[in-house]
C-alpha positions, -999 to +999 in steps of 0.1 A: +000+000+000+016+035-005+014+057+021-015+084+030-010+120+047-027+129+079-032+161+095-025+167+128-057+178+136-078+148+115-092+134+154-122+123+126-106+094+113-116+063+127-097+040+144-115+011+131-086-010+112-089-048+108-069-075+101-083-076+069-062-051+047-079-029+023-061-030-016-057+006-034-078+011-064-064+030-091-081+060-098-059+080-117-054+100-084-021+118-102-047+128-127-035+120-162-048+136-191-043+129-231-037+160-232-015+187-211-039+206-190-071+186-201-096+169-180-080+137-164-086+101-174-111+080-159-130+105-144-162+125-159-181+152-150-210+150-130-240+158-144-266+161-122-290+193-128-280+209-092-244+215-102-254+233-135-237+256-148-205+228-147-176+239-132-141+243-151-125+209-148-085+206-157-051+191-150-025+217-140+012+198-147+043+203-121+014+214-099+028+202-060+067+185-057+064+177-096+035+161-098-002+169-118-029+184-101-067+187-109-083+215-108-122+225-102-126+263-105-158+284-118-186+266-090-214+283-100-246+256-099-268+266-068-254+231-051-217+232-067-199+211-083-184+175-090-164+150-110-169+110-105-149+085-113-159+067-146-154+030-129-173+016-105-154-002-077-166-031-054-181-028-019-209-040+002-224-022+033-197-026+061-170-014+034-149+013+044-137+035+019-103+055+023-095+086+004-061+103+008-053+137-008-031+166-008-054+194-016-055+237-012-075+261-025-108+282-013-141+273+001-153+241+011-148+213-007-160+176-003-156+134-010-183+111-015-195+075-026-226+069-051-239+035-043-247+011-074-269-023-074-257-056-084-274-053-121-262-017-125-295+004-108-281+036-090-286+033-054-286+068-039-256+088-023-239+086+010-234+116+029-209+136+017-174+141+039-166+180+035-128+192+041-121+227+045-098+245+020-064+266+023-040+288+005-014+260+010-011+229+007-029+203+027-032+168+033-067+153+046-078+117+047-108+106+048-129+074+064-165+068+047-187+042+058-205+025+030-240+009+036-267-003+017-290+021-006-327+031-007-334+012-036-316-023-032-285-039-015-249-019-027-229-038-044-209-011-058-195+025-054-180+053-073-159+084-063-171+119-064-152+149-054-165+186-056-169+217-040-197+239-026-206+273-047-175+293-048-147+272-039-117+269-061-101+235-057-066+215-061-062+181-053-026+161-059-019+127-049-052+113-047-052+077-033-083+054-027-086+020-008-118+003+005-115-021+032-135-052+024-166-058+045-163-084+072-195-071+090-221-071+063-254-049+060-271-023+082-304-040+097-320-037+132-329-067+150-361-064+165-368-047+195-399-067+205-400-105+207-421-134+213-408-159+242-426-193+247-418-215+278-409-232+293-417-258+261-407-296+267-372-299+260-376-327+227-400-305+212-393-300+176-417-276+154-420-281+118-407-258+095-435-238+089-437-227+126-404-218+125-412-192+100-440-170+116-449-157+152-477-182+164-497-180+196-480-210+212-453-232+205-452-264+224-479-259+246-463-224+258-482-194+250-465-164+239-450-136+258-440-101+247-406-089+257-382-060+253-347-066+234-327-046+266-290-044+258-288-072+233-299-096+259-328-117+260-337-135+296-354-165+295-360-168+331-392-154+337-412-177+314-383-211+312-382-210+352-348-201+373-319-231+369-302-251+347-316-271+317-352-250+311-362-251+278-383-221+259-376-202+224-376-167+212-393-156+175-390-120+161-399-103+127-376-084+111-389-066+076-368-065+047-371-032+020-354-054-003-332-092-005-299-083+014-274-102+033-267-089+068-242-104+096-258-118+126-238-125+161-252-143+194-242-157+222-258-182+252-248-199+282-263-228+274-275-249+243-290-229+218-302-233+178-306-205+158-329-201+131-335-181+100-368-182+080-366-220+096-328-224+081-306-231+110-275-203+118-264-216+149-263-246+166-246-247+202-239-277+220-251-282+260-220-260+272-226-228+254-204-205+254-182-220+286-160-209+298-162-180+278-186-153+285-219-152+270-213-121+244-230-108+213-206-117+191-193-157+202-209-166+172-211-147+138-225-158+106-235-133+076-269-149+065-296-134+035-328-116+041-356-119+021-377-086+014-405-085+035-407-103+066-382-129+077-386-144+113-356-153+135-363-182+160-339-189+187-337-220+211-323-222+245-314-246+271-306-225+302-270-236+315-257-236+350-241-198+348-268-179+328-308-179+312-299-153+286-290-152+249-275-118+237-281-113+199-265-086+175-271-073+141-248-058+120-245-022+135-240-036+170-215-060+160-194-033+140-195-018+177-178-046+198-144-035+210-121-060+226-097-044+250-067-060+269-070-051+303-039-060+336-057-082+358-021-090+376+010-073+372+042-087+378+062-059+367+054-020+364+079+009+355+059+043+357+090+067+356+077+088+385+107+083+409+141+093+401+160+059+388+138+030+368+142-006+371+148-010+330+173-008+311+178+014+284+192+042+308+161+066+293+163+105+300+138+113+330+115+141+321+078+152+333+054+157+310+016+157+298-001+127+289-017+146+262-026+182+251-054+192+275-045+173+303-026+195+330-017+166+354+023+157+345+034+122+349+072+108+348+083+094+315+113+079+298+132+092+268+149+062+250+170+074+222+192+050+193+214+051+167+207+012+156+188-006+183+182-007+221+170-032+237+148-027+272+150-053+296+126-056+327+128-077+356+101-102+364+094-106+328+089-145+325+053-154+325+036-186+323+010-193+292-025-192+315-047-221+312-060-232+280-099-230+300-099-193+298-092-178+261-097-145+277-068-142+297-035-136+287+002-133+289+009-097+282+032-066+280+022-030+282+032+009+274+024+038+268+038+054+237+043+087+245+053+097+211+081+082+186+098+116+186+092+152+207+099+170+177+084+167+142+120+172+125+127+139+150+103+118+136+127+095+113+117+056+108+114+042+140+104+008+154+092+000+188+085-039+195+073-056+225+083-093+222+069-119+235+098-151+229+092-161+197+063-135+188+065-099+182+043-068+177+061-036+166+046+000+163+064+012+129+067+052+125+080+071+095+078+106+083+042+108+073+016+105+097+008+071+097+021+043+123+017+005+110+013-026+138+026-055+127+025-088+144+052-114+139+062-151+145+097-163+140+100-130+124+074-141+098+046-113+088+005-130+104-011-097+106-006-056+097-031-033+105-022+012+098-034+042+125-029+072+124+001+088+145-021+112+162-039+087+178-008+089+202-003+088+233-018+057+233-017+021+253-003-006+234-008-043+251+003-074+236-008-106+246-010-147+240-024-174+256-026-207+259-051-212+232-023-199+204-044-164+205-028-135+201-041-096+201-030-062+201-053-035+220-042+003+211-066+029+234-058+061+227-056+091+251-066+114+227-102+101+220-107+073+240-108+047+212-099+014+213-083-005+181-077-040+186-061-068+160-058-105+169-054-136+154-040-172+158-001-187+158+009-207+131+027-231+155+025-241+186+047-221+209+066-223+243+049-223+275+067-198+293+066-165+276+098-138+280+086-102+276+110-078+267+108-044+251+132-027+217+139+008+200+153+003+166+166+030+146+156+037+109+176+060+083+184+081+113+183+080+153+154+068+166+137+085+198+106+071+219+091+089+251+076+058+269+052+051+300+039+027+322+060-004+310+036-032+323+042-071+324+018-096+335-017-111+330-047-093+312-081-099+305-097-093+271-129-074+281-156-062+253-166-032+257-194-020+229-201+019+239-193+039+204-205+072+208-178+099+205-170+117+239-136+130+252-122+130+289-086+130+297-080+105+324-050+119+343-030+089+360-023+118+391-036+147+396-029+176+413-059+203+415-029+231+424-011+225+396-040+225+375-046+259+387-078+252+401-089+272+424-098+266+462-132+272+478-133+252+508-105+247+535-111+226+569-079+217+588-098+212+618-080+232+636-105+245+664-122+228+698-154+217+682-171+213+647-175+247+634-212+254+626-203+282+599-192+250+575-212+218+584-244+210+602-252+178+615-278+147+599-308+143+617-300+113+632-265+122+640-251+115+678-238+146+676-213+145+706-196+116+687-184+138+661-149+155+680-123+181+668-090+181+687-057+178+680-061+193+645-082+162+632-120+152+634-129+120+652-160+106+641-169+077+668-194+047+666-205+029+692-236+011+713-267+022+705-283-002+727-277-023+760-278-055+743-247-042+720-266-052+687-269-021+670-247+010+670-246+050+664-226+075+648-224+109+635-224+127+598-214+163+587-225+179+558-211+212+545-233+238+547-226+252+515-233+229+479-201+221+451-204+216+413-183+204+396-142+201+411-115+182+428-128+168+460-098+160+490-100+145+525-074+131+545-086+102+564-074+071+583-104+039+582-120+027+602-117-018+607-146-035+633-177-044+614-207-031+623-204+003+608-182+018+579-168+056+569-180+074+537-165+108+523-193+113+497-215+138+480-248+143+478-280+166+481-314+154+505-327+125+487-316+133+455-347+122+424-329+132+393-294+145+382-304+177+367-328+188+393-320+178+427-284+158+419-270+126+426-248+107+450-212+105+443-192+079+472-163+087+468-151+057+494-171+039+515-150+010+539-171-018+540-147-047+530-121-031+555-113-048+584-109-087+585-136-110+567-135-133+602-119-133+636-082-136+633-078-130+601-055-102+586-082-066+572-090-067+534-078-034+529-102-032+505-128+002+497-156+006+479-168+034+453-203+041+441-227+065+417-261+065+423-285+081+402-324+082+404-347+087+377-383+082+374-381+067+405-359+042+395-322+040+414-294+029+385-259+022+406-229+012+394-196+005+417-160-002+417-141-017+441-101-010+448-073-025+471-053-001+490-013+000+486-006+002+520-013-012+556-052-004+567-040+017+594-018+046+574-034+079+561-048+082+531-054+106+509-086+101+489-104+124+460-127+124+437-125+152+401-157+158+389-159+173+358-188+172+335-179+144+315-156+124+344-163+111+375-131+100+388-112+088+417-078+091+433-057+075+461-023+098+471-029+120+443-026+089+417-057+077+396-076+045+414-070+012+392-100-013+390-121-025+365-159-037+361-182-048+337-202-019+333-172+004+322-143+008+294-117+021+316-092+002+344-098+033+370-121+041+392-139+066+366-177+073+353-187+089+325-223+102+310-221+077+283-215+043+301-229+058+334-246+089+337-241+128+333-251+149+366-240+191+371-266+196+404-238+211+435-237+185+464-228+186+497-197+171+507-203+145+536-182+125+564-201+099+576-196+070+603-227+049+590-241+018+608-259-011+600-248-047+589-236-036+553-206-026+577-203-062+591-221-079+621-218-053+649-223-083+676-187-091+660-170-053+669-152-039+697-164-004+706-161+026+707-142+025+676-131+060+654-122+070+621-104+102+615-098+129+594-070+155+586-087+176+565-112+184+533-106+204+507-125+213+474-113+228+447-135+239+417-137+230+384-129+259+356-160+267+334-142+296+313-137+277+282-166+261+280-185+263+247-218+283+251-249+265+245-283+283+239-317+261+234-335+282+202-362+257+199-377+237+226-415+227+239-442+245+244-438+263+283-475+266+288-476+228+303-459+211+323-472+183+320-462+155+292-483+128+282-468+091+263-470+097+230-459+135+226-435+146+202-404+173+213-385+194+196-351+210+208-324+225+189-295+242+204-275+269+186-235+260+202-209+286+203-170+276+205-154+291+237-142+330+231-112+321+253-101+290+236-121+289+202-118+253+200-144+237+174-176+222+181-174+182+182-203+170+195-235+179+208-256+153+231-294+157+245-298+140+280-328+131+296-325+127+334-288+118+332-289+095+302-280+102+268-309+100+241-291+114+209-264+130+194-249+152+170-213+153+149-226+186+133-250+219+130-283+221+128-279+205+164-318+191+165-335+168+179-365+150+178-380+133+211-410+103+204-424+098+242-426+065+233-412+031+244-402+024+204-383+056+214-364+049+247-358+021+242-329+027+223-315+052+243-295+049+272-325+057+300-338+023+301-302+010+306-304-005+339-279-007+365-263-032+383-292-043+405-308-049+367-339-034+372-352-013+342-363+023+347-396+033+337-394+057+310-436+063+315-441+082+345-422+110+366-399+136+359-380+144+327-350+168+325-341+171+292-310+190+286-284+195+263-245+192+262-218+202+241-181+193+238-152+210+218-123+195+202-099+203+236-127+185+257-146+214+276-183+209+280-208+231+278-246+228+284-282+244+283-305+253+308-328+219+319-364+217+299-386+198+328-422+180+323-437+158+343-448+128+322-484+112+335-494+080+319-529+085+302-560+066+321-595+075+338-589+090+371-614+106+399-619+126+430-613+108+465-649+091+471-665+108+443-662+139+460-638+168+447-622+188+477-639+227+481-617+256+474-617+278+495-609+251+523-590+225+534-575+196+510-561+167+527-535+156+509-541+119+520-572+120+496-555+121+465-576+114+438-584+075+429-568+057+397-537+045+407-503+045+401-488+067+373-522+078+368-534+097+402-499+096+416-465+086+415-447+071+442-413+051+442-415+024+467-445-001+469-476-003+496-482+018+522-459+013+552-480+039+571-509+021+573-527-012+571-566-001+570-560+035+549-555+032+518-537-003+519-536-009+487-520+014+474-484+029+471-484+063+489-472+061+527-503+077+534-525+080+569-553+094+577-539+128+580-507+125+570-484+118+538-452+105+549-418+087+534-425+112+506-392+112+480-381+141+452-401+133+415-432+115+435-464+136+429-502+134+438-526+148+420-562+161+437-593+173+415-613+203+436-641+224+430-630+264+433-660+280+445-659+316+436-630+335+410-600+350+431-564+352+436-560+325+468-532+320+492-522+277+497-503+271+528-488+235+530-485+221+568-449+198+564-423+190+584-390+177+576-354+179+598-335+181+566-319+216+556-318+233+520-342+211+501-367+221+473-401+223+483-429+211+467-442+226+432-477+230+430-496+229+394-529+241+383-544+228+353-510+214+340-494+247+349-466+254+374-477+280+393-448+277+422-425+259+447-432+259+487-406+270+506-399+241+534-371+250+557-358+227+581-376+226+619-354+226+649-368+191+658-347+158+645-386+139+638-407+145+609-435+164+627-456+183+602-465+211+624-445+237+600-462+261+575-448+274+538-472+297+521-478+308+485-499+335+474-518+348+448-525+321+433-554+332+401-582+306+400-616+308+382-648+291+397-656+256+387-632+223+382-601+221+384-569+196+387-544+204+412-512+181+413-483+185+437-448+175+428-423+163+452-391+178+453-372+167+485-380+150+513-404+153+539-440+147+556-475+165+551-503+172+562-533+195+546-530+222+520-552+254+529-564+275+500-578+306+513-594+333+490-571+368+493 
């Protein structure tokens, strides 16, 4: 292949390489012409009526370095101008085309594919790729996805390049290659499907059952389920266990006959079935010991046009009822990443001698642009070749059992050069005994991976060199797989290229590390040299996003600046910066000798339960660096948080979320005698809709349980992240891309509300059995401080278009429209990437470019493929259909600030027949006891989060609201009631709302007329530590006209009430 330019700023090219190599196409990209200065072989003009009058096509010799360039001048047609190529060139949907060009000019010009049928028929255009034009030359690459056409399946593409009205354009050195499709087509699976079960195991339908949806299938009636995550669970209708029979069936509609790639995966026996043609047959084991993934088996198969049913068979297994499923897009999706599980050896460069060889210059510097946290890093430098040595670097092949483990080396490649003028040919290889992969640099902007055996080519695979700094592991194991995982630190994308050995090989593998010089010295700047085991993890998240993960972090350094400082330095806990919980034993919470001591012990005679104490800062934090210095706590029966939070938080962009940044549980010893675990734990919790999504890491401290620690949390508005000593937490977990303790909107969630930051000593048995402690027991802590977060170069973001203001209320079914209007920083001026719209925390859509618009379905076709139904790890699936909505959206510029718009909230209300309490509407003026709510039932007449109605067991039993006689208790922020009255005479009135509620600084509740909010209580906290309702908060003047009317109050914190008074004024 001959090489490609890339510009330094091209972050839009996809790392998305294969092991299957693309072949160039000759296009007569030097541009040729019979004549000198004539219009260039193999291409013609494009004729379409849009780009009338045609432009001035010609060839323009000795144009760049000697060589022929085209030139398109005179764009006059309303829509431009173009040339295509006069061949038409093979590809399928899953192709990727490649076009490399040196080009300069004016205006805008562009690159695009027209797709072509198998008999000829045009098949419609792809989206063009535009590249912006300069008075010098340029080189630009670009990376097109080809898919299938309106009209039929594509079997062929040509080239078109032109302009927009105006431009003037050269091109030079014009190279084309399209990577062969090994994922092929561009069809959904079905959302919904049919499961039958459980269904005698011998069952066998015919043929024809096989290829429709029927009521029942051996003897099982059908059930309609949700596709959630690519999974399908079997449980519910097969039965719980091993060796529970049932099958799936979906439709999936075909515009035309197309082939399409299918993946699945099970953890037990499963046949898979096409239009009754079998795909996949699984014996009894499944997928063991693997796990059960979308893509452990992948076949392309044909679809008919019109409807073509898919009929899967399971056998539940031991492990696991589901079978996760995959169409084309979600396989082209599946990353495979090599993640340390153990490391034997590790050479950071932070201290001031390394235990390599190589003898490398030791400097500081930045991971990558953006990031201000500097990390140590060697400078290896060559005249022929270097070879870097590390102790413990002998590692046994792991068991054949587990083909996702193995034997692997690590580092970070800084860069293959500092300086541009330094960048000669360069190779850096990580061996591995008699296998190799080396990272080959040259003076364009390209970096070919290669992997070797006995110094014999298996596999090649180009990336662009601006991908660096980037993580390059290479691993075997004991199957005779191999595979190479590059993640980048400039946009978080993972490449991976695998394969098998030839031969078998040894089975001890010898790691060790070389710098080989080219046709001139040869210079790498290296990190994080790793050795040891690694675990191949797939992680299938693809939408574009940027955070910088810093490996340490200083908030000083960064220049952030402080806002909270408490070195405990008094006689007591200073009420001007924290107030106590409610249930706080407040005399166990001590200041003395510079530190706070926060002490559990006996609650009771009977030593079986225990107290403690929790501080919260008075004032609230957005987004920043988060510090306390703290030494843990060990005897079960109670554990120490440093977290942040609000009062019963209901929804990230209204009231916030929790952030723990530690919580002790696994601490002290698992059983008498036995040494402490050492171990914390780290947790974001985010409600929405009433609906609690978690997710959790857990890490090992480096030291003895008993030292002080230094443990933070940076909270930016894409990053959640957490540090130990100033250094970046490892640990890794299912739900997340990343080995650190780190959460992000787009796996996670996205939250901006300020929190409180909290010390707790919190007790119950998630601690440990207290009957097992020895008390009084303390934790301690040095100091907090908070540091906060920069904004000033963050892009602005104005909402232009949004939904109607006059309701509140949103009803299943409605259609929104937002569309924000994004403006690059005016301190930085760093370009627009990507805009996002959120709802509640979880990303619905996206954009890669203006108009930023979206369209919102409240629907579950809708949500359901957006990240809100996602659930967490307790598994349980929000409900999209009732509560609060926060819609809001982000935007994030090409150096990684975010910027976002103001929240847009409605209250969504399920439709359904609902009626006064008893028939009988509540008078206005009067009193309206909140307890009578009106009847209809959940989602319908309220909304409440937790189910029955702990407060009584004759009122109102049935139902979900903690409700008395005359009382509403164990209310939570997003719950609502809704009351129909009867206003008996036009005026303005004055509601006052009899609560009560211990907490401080919470949101009281809104009240809405007639879908209307009309205002928001004030409820500040009583002097008692109960929930006594006996406090009043008042709103007034209040417009409302004689005769019916629907009154709903919304829940925005947490207390108890009583009865709502509307007085005429």
């Amino acid at each position: 292949m001959k090489t490609t330019l890339f510009t330094l700023f091209s972050l839009l090219i996809a790392l998305v390489c294969d092991s299957l190599l693309a072949e160039e196409i000759d296009v007569n990209g030097r541009f040729r012409s019979p004549t000198p200065g004539g219009f260039p072989d193999a291409w013609v003009m494009h004729e379409w009526s849009g780009y009338k009058p045609f432009p001035t096509v010609k060839t323009i010799p000795n144009a760049c370095d000697g060589n022929t360039a085209l030139s398109i001048t005179d764009v006059l047609g309303d829509d431009g101008g173009a040339i295509q190529t006069r061949a038409k060139f093979s590809a399928r949907s899953g192709s990727i085309g490649r076009i490399s060009l040196l080009a300069k000019g004016k205006g805008l010009a562009w690159a695009t594919f027209y797709r072509w049928g198998e008999k000829g028929q045009w098949n419609g255009v792809i989206v063009s790729s535009p590249f912006a034009l300069s008075e010098t030359w340029q080189p630009h690459v670009l990376t097109i996805p080809i898919d299938n056409g309106h009209a039929c399946e594509t079997r062929a593409v040509t080239l078109a390049i032109g302009g927009k009205m105006g431009a003037e354009i050269q091109i030079c050195n014009l190279t084309l290659d399209i990577r062969p499709a090994t994922i092929v087509g561009d069809n959904r699976l079905p959302k919904s499907w049919t499961i039958f079960g459980p269904v005698p195991e011998d069952f066998k339908p015919s043929p024809a059952q096989l290829q429709a949806i029927p009521d029942a299938l051996g003897g099982a009636k059908g059930e309609t389920v949700n596709l959630i995550s690519n999974t399908l669970d079997f449980a519910p209708l097969a039965g719980p266990g091993p060796n529970r029979c049932a099958w799936a069936v979906g439709r999936i509609e075909g515009k035309y006959d197309c082939e399409m790639t299918v993946g699945a995966g099970a953890a037990g026996a499963m046949q898979y079935y096409l239009n009754g043609e079998p795909v996949f047959d699984v014996s009894a084991s499944g997928n063991a010991p693997s796990a059960v993934e979308i893509d452990n088996h992948v076949k392309t198969v044909r679809l008919k046009q019109g409807t073509n049913v898919i009929a899967i068979r399971i056998v539940t297994g031991a492990a696991d009822s589901v079978v996760k499923v995959a169409g084309p897009l979600d396989l082209r999706g599946v990353v495979r990443r090599l993640q340390f599980s153990q490391r034997a050896f590790e050479e950071d460069f932070d201290g001031s001698s390394v235990q390599c060889s190589g003898n490398p210059q030791l400097i500081k510097g930045h991971p990558t642009p953006g990031l201000l946290t500097v990390t140590g890093q060697g400078v290896f430098r060559t005249d022929a070749k270097m070879a870097i040595t590390c102790p413990n670097n002998i590692a046994p092949l792991p068991d054949k059992s587990d083909e996702n483990l193995f034997a692997a080396a690590g580092v970070r490649v800084q860069n293959l050069g500092r300086e541009p003028s330094s960048r000669q040919t360069a190779t850096f290889e990580i061996a591995a005994s008699d296998m190799a992969c080396r990272i080959i640099s040259s003076k364009d902007e390209v970096l070919t991976v290669s992997v070797l055996e006995n110094n014999s080519q298996l596999d090649t695979l180009e990336i662009p060199s601006n991908c660096l700094p980037a993580d390059f592991v290479f691993g075997v194991n004991g199957r005779g797989k191999w595979t190479v995982s590059i993640h980048s630190l400039v946009d978080s994308k993972t490449t991976t290229l695998s394969g098998k050995r030839r031969s078998p090989g040894p089975s001890t593998v010898e790691f060790s590390y070389c710098l080989l010089a080219g046709n001139g010295p040869a210079e790498a700047t290296l990190d994080n040299l790793v050795i040891g085991l690694a675990r191949q993890e797939s992680k299938t998240s693809s939408t574009p996003f940027r955070i910088d993960l810093a490996p340490q972090f200083d908030p000083v350094q960064a220049g952030w600046k402080k806002v909270f400082d408490e070195p405990f330095d008094g006689e007591r806990v200073d009420p001007a910066k924290w107030y106590f919980s409610p249930d706080s034993q407040r005399d166990y919470a001590k200041v003395h000798d510079g530190l706070l001591e926060i002490v559990c012990n006996w609650a009771t005679p009977d030593k079986t339960k225990t107290k403690s104490a929790s501080l919260y800062s008075n004032e609230v934090f957005g987004h920043g660096y988060f510090e306390a210095r703290v030494k843990f706590r060990q005897q079960p029966g109670w554990w120490s948080a440093f977290w942040l939070c609000t009062h019963g938080p209901s929804n990230p962009f209204l009231d916030g979320w929790e952030i723990d940044i530690y919580e002790d549980y696994y601490m002290g010893p698992k059983n008498a005698g036995e040494p402490p675990r050492g171990i914390l734990d780290h947790n974001l919790h985010v409600f929405a809709c009433g609906t609690l999504r978690s997710w959790n890491y857990c890490s090992q401290l480096p030291g003895k349980v008993d030292d002080w620690y230094v443990i933070g949390c940076k909270w930016t508005p894409f990053e959640v992240s957490y540090y130990l000593n100033g250094k970046l937490i490892p640990s890794e977990a299912n739900h997340s891309p990343y080995n650190s303790v780190t959460f992000d909107p787009f796996n996670h969630a996205a939250g901006y509300i300020p929190l409180h930051a909290i010390l707790s000593g919190c007790c119950g048995k998630s601690g440990g059995d207290p009957t097992k402690g020895t008390f009084p027991e303390s934790f301690f802590v040095d100091y907090v401080r908070i540091y906060e977060y920069p904004h000033d170069s963050d892009p602005v973001v104005r909402l232009v278009r949004k939904p109607d203001e006059s309701t509140y209320i949103l009803k299943p079914g409605e259609e929104l429209d937002f569309e924000a209007e994004v403006e690059p920083s005016s301190k930085s001026g760093a370009k627009i990437k990507q805009v996002y719209l959120f709802d509640s925390g979880a990303l619905l859509d996206y954009r890669s470019a203006p108009p930023y618009r979206f369209h919102v379905k409240v629907t579950q076709d809708y949500y359901d493929g957006t990240n809100f139904v996602k659930p967490g790890r307790a598994g349980i699936r929000p409900d999209w259909d009732r509560g609060l909505h926060a819609f809001c959206v982000f935007a994030q510029d090409e150096n990684g600030n975010v910027g976002r718009s103001e929240s847009v909230v409605r209250l969504l209300r399920k439709h359904g027949q609902t009626g006064p309490y008893r028939g009988k509407p509540a008078q206005v003026p009067g009193a309206i006891m909140l307890s009578h709510y009106d009847e209809g039932g959940q989602g319908f007449a309220y909304s409440d989060g937790t189910p029955g109605n702990s407060a009584s067991k004759t009122f109102r039993a049935n139902e979900d609201v903690d409700a008395g006689e005359t009382v509403i208790g164990g209310v939570s922020g997003g719950e609502w009631l809704k009351y129909t009255v009867h206003v008996n005479q036009t005026a303005k009135y004055t509601f006052t709302l009899d609560y009560g509620t211990p907490s401080p600084k919470q949101r009281g509740p809104k009240l809405m007329v007639d879908c209307k909010a009309v205002g928001d209580f004030e409820t500040p906290a009583h002097e008692f530590p109960d929930w006594r309702h006996t406090s009043k908060a008042v709103l007034r003047g209040i417009p409302l006209t004689a005769g019916d009317h629907e009154i709903v109050l919304l829940m925005q914190g947490s207390y108890n009430l009583g009865a709502l008074q509307a007085a005429a004024e």
